[in-house]
N, C-alpha and C positions, 0 to 999 in steps of 0.2 A: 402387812399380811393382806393385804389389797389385790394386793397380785392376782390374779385368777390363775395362771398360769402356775405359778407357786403351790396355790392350793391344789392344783393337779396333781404335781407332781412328788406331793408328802401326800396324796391319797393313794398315787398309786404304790409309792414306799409302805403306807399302810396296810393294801390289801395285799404286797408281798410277804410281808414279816407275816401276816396273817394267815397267808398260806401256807406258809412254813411252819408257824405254828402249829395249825390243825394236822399238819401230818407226822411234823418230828414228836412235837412238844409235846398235846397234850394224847396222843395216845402214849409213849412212853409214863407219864404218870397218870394214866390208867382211867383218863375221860373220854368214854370213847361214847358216850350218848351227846357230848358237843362235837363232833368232829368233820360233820360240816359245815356245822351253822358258820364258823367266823366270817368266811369271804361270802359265804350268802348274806347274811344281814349287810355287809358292806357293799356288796352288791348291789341290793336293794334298794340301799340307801342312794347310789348313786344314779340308780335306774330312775326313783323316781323323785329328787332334787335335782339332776341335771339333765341341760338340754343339750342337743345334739348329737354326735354320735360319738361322745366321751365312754357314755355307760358301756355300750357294745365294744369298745376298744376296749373296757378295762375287765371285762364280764371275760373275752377270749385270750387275753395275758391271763388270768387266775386263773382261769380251766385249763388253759393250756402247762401252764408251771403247777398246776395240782395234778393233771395229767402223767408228764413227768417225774413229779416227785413219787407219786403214787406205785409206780410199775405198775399199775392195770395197763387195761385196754386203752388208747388214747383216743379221745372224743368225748369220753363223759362226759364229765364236768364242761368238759369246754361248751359243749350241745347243752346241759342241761343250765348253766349259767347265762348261754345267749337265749334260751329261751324264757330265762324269768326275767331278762332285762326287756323282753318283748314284749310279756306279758302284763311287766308292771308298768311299758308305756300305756296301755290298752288302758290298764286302771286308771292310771294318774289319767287320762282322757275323761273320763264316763265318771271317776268320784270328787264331788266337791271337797278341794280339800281345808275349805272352813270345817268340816266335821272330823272331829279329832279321831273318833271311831273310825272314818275311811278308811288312815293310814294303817291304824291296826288290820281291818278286815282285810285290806291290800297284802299285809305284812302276812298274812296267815294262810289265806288261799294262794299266795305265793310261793309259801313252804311246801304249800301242797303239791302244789304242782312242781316242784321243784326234787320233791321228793319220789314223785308219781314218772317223771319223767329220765331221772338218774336210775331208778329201779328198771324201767322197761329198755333205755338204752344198755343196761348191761345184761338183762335177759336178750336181747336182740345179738348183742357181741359173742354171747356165751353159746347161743346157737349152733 
């Protein structure tokens, strides 16, 4: 499991099944207060342990197949996931991450904003 390459590509099998899930799985059994988090916390996770431009490749595959899956408007997610993978390089910059707190506060005002900005893109769509 050395492989870096490897570990790519069971992450990005990860945030697929994950996608899937949030949109078949678990609204069909009736959790519909998780139903975005899955691929945002995965997200996030890859936003801000990986470097390069892995996280924005996998931020626009999730948005874009939760887009589809969805039938909304297509852009959401896709905009609202490249922008927490931008947001959370900005953090991972500016918070030490010896302090175990950072990753929390990163993890949180990230939701914020992830939530702030899926809400105003589909007010914008709806238009």
């Amino acid at each position: 499991m050395r492989n870096p390459f490897f570990k790519k590509i069971l992450f990005i099998i990860a945030v697929f099944f994950a996608a899937i899930m949030q949109q078949i799985a678990l609204p069909a059994m009736g959790i519909f207060f998780l139903g975005q988090w899955p691929v945002f916390a995965l997200v996030f996770l890859a936003g801000f342990f990986e470097k390069g431009v892995f996280p924005l490749v996998v931020a626009v595959m999730a948005g874009a197949l939760i887009d589809l899956i969805s039938g909304g408007y297509f852009g959401i997610f896709t905009l609202s996931l490249f922008f927490v993978v931008l947001i959370t390089k900005m953090a991972q910059q500016r918070l030490k991450l010896s302090n175990p707190f950072a990753i929390v506060f990163a993890f949180v005002f990230c939701a914020l904003c992830f939530l702030g900005i899926s809400r105003l893109l589909f007010y914008v769509f709806t238009i």
